[in-house]
Chimera marker file (.cmm) of the C-alpha trace (Angstrom):
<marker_set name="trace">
<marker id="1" x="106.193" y="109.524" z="109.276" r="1" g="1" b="0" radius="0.5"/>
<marker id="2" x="109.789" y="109.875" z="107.535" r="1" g="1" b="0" radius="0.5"/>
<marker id="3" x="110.125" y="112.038" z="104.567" r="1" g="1" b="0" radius="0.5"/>
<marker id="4" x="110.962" y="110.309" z="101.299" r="1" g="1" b="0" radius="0.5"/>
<marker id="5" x="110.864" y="112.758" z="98.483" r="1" g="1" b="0" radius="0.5"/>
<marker id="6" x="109.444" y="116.137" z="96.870" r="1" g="1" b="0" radius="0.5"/>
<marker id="7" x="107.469" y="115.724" z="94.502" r="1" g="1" b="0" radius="0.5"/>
<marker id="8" x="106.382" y="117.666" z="91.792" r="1" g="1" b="0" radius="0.5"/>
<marker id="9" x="103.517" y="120.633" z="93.069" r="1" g="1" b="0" radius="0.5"/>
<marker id="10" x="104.207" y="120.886" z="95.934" r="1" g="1" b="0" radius="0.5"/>
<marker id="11" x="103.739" y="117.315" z="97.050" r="1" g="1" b="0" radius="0.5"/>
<marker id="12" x="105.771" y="115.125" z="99.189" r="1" g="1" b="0" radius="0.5"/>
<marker id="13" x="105.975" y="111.571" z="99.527" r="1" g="1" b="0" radius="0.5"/>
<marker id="14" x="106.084" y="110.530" z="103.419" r="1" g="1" b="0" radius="0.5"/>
<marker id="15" x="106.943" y="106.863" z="104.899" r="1" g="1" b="0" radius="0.5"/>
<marker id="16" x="104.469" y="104.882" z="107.215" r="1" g="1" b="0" radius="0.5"/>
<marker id="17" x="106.310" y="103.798" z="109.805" r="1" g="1" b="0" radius="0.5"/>
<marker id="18" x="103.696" y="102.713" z="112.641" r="1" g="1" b="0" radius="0.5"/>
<marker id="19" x="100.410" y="101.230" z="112.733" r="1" g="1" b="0" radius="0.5"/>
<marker id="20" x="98.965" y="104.332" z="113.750" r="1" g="1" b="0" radius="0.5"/>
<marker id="21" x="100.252" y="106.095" z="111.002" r="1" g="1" b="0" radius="0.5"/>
<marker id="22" x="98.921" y="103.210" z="108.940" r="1" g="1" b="0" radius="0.5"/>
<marker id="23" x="95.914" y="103.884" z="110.724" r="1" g="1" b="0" radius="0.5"/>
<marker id="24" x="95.476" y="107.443" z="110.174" r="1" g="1" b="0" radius="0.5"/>
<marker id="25" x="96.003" y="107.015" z="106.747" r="1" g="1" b="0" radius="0.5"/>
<marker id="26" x="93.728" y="104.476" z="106.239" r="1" g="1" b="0" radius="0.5"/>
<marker id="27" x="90.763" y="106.762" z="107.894" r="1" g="1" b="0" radius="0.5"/>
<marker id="28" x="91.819" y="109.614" z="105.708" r="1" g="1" b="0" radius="0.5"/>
<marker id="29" x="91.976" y="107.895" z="102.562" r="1" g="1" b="0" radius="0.5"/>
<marker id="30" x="89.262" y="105.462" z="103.419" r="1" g="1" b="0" radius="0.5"/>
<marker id="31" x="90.980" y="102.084" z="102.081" r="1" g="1" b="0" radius="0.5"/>
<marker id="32" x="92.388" y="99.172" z="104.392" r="1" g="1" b="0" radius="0.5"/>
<marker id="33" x="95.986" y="100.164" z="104.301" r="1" g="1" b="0" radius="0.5"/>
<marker id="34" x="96.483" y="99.894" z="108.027" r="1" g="1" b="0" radius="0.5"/>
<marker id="35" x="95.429" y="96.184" z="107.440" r="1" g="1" b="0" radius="0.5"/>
<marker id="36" x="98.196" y="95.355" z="104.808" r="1" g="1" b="0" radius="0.5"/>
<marker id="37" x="100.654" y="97.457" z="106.774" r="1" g="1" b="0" radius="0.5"/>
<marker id="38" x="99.961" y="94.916" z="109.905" r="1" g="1" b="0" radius="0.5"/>
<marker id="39" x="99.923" y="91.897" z="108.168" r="1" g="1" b="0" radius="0.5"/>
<marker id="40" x="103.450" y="92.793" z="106.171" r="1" g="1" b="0" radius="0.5"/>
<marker id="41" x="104.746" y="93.956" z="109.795" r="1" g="1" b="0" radius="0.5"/>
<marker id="42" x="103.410" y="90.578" z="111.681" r="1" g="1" b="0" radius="0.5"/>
<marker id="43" x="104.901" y="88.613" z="109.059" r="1" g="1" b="0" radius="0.5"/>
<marker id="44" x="108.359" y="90.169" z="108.863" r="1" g="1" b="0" radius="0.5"/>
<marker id="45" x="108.668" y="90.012" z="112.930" r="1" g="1" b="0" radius="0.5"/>
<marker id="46" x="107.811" y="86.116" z="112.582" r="1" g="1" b="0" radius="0.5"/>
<marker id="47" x="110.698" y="85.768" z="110.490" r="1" g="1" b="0" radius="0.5"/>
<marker id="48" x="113.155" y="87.432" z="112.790" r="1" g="1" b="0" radius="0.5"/>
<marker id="49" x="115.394" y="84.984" z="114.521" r="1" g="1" b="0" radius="0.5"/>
<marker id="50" x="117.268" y="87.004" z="117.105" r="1" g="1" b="0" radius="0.5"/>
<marker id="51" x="121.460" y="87.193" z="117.635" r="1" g="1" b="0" radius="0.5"/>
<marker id="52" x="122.604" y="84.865" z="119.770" r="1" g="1" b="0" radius="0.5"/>
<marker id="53" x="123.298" y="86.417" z="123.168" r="1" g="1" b="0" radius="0.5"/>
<marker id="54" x="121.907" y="87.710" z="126.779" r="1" g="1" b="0" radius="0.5"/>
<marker id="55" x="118.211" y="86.993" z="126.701" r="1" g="1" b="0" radius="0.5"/>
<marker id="56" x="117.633" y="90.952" z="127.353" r="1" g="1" b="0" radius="0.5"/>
<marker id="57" x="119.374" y="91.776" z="123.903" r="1" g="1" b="0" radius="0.5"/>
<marker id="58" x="118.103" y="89.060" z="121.750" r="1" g="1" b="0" radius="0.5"/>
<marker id="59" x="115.617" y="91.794" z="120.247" r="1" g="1" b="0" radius="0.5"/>
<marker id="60" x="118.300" y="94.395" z="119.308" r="1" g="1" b="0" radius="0.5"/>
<marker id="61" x="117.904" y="94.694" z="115.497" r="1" g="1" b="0" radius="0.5"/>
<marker id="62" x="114.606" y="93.542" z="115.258" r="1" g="1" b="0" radius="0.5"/>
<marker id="63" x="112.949" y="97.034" z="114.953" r="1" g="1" b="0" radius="0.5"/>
<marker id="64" x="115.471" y="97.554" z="111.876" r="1" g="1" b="0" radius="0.5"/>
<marker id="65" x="115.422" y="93.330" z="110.412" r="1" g="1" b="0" radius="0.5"/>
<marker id="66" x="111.498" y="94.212" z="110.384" r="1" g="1" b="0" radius="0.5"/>
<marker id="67" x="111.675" y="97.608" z="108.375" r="1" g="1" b="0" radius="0.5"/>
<marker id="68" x="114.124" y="96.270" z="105.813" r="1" g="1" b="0" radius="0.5"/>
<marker id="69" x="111.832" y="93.333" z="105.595" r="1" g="1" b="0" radius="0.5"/>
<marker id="70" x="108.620" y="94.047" z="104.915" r="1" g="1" b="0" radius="0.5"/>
<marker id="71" x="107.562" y="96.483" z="102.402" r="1" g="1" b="0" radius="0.5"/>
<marker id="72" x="107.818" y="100.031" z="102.343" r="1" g="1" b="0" radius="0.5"/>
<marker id="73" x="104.135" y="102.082" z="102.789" r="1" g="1" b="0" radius="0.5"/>
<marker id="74" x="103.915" y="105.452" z="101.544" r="1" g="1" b="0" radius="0.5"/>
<marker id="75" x="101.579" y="108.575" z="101.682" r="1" g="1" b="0" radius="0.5"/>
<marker id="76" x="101.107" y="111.684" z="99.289" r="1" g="1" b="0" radius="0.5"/>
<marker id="77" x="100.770" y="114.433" z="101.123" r="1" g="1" b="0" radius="0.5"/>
<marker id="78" x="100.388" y="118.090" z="99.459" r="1" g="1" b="0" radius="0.5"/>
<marker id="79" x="101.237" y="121.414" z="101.100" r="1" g="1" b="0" radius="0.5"/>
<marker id="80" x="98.611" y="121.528" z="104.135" r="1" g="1" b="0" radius="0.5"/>
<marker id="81" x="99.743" y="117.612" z="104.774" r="1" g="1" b="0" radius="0.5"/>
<marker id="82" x="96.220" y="116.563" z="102.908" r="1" g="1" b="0" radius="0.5"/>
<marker id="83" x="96.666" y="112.601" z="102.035" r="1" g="1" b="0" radius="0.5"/>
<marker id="84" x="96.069" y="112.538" z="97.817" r="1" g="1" b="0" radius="0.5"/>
<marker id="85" x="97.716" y="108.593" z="97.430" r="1" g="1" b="0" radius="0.5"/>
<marker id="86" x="98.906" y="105.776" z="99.057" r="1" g="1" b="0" radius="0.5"/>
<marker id="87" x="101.713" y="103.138" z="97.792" r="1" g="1" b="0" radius="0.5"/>
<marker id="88" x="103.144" y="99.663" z="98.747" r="1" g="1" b="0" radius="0.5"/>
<marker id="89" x="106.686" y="99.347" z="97.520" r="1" g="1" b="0" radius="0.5"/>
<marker id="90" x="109.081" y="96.547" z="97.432" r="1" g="1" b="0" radius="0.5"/>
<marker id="91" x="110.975" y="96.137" z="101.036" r="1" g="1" b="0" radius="0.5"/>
<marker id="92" x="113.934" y="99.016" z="101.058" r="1" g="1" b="0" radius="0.5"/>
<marker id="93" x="112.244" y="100.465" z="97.567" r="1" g="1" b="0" radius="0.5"/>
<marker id="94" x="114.318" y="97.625" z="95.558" r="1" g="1" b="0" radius="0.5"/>
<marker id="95" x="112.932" y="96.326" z="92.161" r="1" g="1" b="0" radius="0.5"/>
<marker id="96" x="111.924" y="93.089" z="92.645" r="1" g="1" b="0" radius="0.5"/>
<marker id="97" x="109.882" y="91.575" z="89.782" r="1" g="1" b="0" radius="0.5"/>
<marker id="98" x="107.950" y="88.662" z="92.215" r="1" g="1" b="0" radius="0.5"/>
<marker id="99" x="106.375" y="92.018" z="94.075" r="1" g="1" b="0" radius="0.5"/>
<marker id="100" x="103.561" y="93.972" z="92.864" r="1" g="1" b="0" radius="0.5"/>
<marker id="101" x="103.403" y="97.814" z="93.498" r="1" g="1" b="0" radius="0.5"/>
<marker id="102" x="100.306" y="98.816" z="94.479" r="1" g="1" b="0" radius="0.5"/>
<marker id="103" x="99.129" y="102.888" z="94.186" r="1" g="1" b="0" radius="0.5"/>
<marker id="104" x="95.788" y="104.091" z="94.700" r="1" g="1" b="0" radius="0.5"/>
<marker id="105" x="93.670" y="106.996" z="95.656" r="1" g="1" b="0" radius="0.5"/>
<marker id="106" x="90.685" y="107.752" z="98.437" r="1" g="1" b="0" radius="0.5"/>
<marker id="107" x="88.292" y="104.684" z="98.609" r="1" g="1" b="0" radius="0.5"/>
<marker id="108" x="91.192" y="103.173" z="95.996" r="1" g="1" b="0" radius="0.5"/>
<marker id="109" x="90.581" y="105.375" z="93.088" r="1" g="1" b="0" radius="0.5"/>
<marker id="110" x="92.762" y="105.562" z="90.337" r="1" g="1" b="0" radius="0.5"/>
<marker id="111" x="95.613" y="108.593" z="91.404" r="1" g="1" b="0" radius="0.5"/>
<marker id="112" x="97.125" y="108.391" z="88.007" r="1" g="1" b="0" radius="0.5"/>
<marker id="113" x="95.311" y="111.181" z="86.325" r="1" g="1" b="0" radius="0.5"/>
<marker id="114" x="95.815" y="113.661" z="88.908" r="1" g="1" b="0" radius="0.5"/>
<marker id="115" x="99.041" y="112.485" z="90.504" r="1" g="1" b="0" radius="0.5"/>
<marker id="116" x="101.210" y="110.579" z="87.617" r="1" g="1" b="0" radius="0.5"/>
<marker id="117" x="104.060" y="113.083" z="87.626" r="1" g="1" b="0" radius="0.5"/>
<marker id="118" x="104.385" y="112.717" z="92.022" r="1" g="1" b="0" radius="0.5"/>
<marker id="119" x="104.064" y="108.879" z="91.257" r="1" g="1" b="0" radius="0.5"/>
<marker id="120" x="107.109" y="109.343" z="88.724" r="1" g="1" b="0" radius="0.5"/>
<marker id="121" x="109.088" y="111.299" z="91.376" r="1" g="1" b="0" radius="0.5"/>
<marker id="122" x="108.821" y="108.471" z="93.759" r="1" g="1" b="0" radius="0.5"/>
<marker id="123" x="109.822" y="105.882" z="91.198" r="1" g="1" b="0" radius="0.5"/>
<marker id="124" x="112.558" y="107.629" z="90.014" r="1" g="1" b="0" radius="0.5"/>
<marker id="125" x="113.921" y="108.598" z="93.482" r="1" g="1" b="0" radius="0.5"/>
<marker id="126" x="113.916" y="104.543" z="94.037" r="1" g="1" b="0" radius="0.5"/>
<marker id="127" x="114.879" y="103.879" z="90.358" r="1" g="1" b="0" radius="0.5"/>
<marker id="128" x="111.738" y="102.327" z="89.860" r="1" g="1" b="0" radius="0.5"/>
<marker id="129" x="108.753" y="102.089" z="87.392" r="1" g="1" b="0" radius="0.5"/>
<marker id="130" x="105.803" y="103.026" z="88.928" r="1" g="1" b="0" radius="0.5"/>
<marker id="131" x="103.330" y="102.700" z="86.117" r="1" g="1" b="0" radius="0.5"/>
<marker id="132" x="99.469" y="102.302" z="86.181" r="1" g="1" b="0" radius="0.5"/>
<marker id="133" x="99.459" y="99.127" z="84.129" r="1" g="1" b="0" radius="0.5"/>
<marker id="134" x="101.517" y="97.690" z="87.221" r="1" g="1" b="0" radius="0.5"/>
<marker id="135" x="100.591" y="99.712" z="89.908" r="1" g="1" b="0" radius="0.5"/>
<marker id="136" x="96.755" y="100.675" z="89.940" r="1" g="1" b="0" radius="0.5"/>
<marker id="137" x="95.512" y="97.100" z="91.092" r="1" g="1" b="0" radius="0.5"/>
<marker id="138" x="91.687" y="98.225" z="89.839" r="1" g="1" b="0" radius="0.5"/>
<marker id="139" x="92.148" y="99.815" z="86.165" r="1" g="1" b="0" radius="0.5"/>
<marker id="140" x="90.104" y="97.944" z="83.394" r="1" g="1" b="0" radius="0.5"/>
<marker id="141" x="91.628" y="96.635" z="80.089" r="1" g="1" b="0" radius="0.5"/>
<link id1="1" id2="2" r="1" g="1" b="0" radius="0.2"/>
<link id1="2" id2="3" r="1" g="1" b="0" radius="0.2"/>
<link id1="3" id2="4" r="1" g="1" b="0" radius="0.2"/>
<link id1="4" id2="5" r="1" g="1" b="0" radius="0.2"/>
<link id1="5" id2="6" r="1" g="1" b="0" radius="0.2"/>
<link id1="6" id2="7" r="1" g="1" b="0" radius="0.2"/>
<link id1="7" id2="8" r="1" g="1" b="0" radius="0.2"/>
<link id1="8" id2="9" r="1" g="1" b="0" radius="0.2"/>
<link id1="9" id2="10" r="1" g="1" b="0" radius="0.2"/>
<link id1="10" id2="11" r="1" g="1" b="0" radius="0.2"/>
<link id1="11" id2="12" r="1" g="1" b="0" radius="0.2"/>
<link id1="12" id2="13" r="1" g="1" b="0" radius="0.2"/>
<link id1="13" id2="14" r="1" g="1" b="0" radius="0.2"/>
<link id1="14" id2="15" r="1" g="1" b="0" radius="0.2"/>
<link id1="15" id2="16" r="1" g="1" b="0" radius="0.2"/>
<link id1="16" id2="17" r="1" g="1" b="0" radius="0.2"/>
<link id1="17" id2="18" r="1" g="1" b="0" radius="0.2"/>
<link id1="18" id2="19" r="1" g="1" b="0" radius="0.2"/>
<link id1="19" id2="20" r="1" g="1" b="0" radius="0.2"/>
<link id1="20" id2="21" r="1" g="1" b="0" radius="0.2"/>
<link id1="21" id2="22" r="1" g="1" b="0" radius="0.2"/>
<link id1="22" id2="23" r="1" g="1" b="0" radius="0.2"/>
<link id1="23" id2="24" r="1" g="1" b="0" radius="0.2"/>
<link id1="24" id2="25" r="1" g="1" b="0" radius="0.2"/>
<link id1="25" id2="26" r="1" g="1" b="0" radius="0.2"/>
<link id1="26" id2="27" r="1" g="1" b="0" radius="0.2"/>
<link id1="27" id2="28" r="1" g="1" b="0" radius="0.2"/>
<link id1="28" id2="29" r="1" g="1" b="0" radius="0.2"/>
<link id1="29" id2="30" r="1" g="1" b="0" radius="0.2"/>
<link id1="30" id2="31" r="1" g="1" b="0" radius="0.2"/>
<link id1="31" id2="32" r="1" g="1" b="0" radius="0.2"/>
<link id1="32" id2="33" r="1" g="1" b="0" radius="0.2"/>
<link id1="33" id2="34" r="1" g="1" b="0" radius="0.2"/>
<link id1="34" id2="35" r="1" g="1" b="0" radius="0.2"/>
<link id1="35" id2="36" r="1" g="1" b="0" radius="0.2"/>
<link id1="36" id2="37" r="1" g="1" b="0" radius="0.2"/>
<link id1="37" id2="38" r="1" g="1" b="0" radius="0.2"/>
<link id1="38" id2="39" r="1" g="1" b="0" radius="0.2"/>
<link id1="39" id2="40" r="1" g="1" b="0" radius="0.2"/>
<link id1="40" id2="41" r="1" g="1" b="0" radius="0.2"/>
<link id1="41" id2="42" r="1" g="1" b="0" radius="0.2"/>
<link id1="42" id2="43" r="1" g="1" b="0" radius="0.2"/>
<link id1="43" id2="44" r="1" g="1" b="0" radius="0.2"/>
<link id1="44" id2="45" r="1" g="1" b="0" radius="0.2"/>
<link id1="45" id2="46" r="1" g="1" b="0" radius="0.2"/>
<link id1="46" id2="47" r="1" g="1" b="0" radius="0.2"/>
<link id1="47" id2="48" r="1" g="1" b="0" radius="0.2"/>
<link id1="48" id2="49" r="1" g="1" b="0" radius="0.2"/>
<link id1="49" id2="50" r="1" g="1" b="0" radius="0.2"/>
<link id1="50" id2="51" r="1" g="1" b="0" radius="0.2"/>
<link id1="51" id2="52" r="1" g="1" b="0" radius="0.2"/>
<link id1="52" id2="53" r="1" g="1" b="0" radius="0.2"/>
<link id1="53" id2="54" r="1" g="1" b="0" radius="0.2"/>
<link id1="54" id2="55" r="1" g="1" b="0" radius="0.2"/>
<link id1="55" id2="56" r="1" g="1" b="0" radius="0.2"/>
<link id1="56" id2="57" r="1" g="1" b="0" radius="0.2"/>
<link id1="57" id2="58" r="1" g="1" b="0" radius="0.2"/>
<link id1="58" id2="59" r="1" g="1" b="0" radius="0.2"/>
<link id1="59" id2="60" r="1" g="1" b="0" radius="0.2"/>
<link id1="60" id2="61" r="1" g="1" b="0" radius="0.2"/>
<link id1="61" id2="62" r="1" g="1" b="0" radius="0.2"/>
<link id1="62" id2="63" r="1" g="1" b="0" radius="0.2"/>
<link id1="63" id2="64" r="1" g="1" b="0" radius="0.2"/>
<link id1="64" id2="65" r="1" g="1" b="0" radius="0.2"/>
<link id1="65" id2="66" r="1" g="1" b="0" radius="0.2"/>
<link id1="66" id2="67" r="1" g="1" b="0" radius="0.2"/>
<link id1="67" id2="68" r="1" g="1" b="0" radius="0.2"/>
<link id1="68" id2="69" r="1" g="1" b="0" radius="0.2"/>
<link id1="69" id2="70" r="1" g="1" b="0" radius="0.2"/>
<link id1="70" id2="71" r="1" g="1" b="0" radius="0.2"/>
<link id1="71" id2="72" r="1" g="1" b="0" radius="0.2"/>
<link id1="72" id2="73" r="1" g="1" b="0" radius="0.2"/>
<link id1="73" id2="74" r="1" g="1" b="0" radius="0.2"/>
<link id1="74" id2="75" r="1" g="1" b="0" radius="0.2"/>
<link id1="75" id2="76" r="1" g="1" b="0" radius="0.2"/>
<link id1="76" id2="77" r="1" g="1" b="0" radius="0.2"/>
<link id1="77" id2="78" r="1" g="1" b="0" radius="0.2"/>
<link id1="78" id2="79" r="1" g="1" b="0" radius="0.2"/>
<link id1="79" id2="80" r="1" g="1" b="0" radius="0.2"/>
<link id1="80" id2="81" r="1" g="1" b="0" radius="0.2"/>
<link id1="81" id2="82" r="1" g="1" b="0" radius="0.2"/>
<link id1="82" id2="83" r="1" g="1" b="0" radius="0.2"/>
<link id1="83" id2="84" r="1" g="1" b="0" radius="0.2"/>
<link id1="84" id2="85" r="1" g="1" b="0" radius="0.2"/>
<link id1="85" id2="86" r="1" g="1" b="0" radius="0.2"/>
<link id1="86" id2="87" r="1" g="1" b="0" radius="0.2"/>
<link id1="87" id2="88" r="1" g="1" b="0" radius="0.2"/>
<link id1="88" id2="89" r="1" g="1" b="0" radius="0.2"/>
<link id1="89" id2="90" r="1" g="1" b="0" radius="0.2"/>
<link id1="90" id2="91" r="1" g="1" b="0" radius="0.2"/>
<link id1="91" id2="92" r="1" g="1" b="0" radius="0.2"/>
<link id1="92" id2="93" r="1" g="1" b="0" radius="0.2"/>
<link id1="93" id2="94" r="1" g="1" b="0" radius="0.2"/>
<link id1="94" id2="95" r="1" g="1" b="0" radius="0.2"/>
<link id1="95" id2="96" r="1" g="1" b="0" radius="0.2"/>
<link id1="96" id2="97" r="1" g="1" b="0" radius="0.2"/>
<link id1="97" id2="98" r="1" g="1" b="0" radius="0.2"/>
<link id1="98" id2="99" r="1" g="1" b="0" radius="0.2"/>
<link id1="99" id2="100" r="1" g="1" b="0" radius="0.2"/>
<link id1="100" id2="101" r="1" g="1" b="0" radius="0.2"/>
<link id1="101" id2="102" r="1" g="1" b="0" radius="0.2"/>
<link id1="102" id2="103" r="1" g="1" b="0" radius="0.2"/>
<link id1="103" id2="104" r="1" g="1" b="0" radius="0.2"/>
<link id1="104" id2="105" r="1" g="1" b="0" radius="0.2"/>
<link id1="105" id2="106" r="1" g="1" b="0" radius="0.2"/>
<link id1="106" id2="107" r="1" g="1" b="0" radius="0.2"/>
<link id1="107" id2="108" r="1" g="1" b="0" radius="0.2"/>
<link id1="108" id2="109" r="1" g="1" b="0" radius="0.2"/>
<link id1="109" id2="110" r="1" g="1" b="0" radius="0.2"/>
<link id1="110" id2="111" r="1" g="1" b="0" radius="0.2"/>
<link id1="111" id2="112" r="1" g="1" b="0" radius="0.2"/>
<link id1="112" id2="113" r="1" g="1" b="0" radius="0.2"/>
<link id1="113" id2="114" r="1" g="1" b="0" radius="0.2"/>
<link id1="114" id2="115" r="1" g="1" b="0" radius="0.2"/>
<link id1="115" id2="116" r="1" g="1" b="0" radius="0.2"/>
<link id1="116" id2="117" r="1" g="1" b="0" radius="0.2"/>
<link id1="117" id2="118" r="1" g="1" b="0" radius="0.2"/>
<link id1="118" id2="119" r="1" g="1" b="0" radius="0.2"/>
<link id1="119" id2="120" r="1" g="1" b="0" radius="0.2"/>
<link id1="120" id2="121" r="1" g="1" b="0" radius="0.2"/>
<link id1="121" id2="122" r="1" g="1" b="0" radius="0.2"/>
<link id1="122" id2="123" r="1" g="1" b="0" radius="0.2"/>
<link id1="123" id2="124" r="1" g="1" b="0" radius="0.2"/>
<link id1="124" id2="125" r="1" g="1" b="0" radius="0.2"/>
<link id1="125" id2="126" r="1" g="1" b="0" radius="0.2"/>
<link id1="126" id2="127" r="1" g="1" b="0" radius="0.2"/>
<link id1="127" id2="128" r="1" g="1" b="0" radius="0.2"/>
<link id1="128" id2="129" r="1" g="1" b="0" radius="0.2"/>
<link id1="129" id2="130" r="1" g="1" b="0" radius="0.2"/>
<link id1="130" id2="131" r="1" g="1" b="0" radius="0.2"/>
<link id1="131" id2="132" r="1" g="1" b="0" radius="0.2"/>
<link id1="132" id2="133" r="1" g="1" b="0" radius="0.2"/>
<link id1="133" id2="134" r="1" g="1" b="0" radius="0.2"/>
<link id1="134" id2="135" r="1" g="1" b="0" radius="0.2"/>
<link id1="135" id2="136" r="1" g="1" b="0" radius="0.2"/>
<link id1="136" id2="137" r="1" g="1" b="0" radius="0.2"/>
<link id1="137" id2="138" r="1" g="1" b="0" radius="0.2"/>
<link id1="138" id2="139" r="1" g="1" b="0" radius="0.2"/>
<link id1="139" id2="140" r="1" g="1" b="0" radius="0.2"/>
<link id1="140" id2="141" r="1" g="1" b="0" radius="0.2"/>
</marker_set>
């Protein structure tokens, strides 16, 4: 996992960056994140057309085409590395309007009411909004 951002008590947002992570995460939060997070990756390495060149170094880049492709998977971690949310941004953390955010809590609870203010860190260190209305794919009305 890369560190992304502090946020606010002593929380600190964390970026998947394998399927194991993926994996982990989805075992400790118990939600099917590791399945979106190899989909988006399959998808974004089908899209890759390599640089013309040697055979042997037609898949330099790829690693980095497929991380700036697909979208960005995050993990909440507090002090003792316990995972308290999970969140699917827009590839590279860009606003993009077609692309829905999605945060959520264990089993895909609602993390707003206990982590709004580390979900505001994370939008504002990608100068997005990150709010429930958009984000929390399960609220009601």
């Amino acid at each position: 996992m890369q560190f992304v951002c502090d946020a606010t008590g002593q929380k600190t947002w964390f970026r998947i960056e394998t399927e194991a992570e993926a994996a982990q995460e989805s075992e400790l939060m118990r939600h099917a994140v590791e399945k979106h997070f190899r989909r988006a990756y399959e998808r974004a390495a089908q899209t890759y057309t390599p640089a013309p060149g040697p055979y042997v170094e037609q898949d330099i880049g790829r690693a980095a085409y497929i991380r700036r492709t697909m979208p960005m998977f995050l993990t909440l971690r507090d002090a003792e590395g316990n995972a308290l949310a999970t969140a699917m941004l827009p590839p590279q953390g860009r606003e993009d309007r077609a692309f829905s955010p999605i945060i959520v809590g264990p089993g895909n609870s609602d993390p707003y009411p206990e982590h709004a203010d580390a979900i505001r860190d994370l939008g504002r260190h990608f100068g997005l909004t990150l709010d429930r209305g958009r984000c929390y794919p399960y609220h009601r009305g």
